[in-house]
DRENLUMSE-855390 format. One record per residue (C-alpha): x, z, y; residue in three letters. Coordinates in steps of 0.1 Angstrom, whole numbers, padded with zeros to 4 digits, always signed. Each point is the difference from the previous one (the first is absolute). Layout:
BEGIN
XZYAla
...
END
This chain:
BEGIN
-0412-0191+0121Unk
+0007+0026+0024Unk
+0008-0010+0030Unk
+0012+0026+0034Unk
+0001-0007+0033Unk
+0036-0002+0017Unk
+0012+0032+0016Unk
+0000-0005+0032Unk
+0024+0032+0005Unk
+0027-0014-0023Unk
-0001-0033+0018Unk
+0003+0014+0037Unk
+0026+0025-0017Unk
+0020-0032-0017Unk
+0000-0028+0027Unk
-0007+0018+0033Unk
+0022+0034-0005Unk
+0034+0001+0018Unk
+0004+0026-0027Unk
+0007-0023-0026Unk
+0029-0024+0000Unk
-0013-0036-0017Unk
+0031+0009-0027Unk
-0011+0032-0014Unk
-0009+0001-0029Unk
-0034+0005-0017Unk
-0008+0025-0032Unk
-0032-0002-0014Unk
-0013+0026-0023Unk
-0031+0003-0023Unk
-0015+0039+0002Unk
-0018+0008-0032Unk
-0011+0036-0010Unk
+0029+0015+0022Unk
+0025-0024-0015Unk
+0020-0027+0024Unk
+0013-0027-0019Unk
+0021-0028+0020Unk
-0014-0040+0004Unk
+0017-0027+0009Unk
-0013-0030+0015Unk
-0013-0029-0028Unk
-0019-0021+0023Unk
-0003-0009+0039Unk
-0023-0032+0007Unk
-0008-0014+0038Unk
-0035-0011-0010Unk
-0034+0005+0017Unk
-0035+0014-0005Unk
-0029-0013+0023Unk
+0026-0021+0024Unk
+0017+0040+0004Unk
+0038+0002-0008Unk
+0005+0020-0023Unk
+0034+0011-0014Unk
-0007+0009-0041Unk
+0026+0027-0017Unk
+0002+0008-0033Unk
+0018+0029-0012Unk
+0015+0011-0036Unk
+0015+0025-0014Unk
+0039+0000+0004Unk
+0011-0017-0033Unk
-0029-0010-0013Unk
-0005-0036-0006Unk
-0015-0026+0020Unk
-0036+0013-0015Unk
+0008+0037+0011Unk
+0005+0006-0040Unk
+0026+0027-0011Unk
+0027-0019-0020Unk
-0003+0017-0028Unk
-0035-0001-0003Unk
-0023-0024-0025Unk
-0028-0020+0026Unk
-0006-0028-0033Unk
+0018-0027+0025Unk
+0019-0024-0023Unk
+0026-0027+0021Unk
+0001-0028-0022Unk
END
């Protein structure tokens, strides 16, 4: 599992900027071979690691289901 350290930059830009008023809203984008395609938030926990807080997102792509899965598309998941 790949794990990143936190960008600092993003979080002094986020929660110390007077640029940026707490109701604006947030776009998140996935770059790929020159291509942007738009995410949406799936996830956000409030957990830990080591006794650190740690704020975990997960993103997906807009209309995708809750596995990040294209509906139309065949991942051999049966609901019973």
């Amino acid at each position: 599992m790949l794990v990143s350290e936190p960008s600092k930059h993003v979080n002094n830009m986020l929660y110390s900027s007077d640029q940026v008023n707490p109701k604006t809203r947030l776009q998140f984008y996935h770059l790929k071979g020159y291509d942007l395609q738009a995410m949406e938030i799936e996830t956000v926990l409030f957990t830990d690691w080591d006794g650190e807080p740690v704020v975990e997102i997960t993103v997906k792509g807009v209309g995708t289901d809750e596995g990040g899965n294209d509906p139309d598309e065949d991942v051999g998941v049966s609901l019973l």
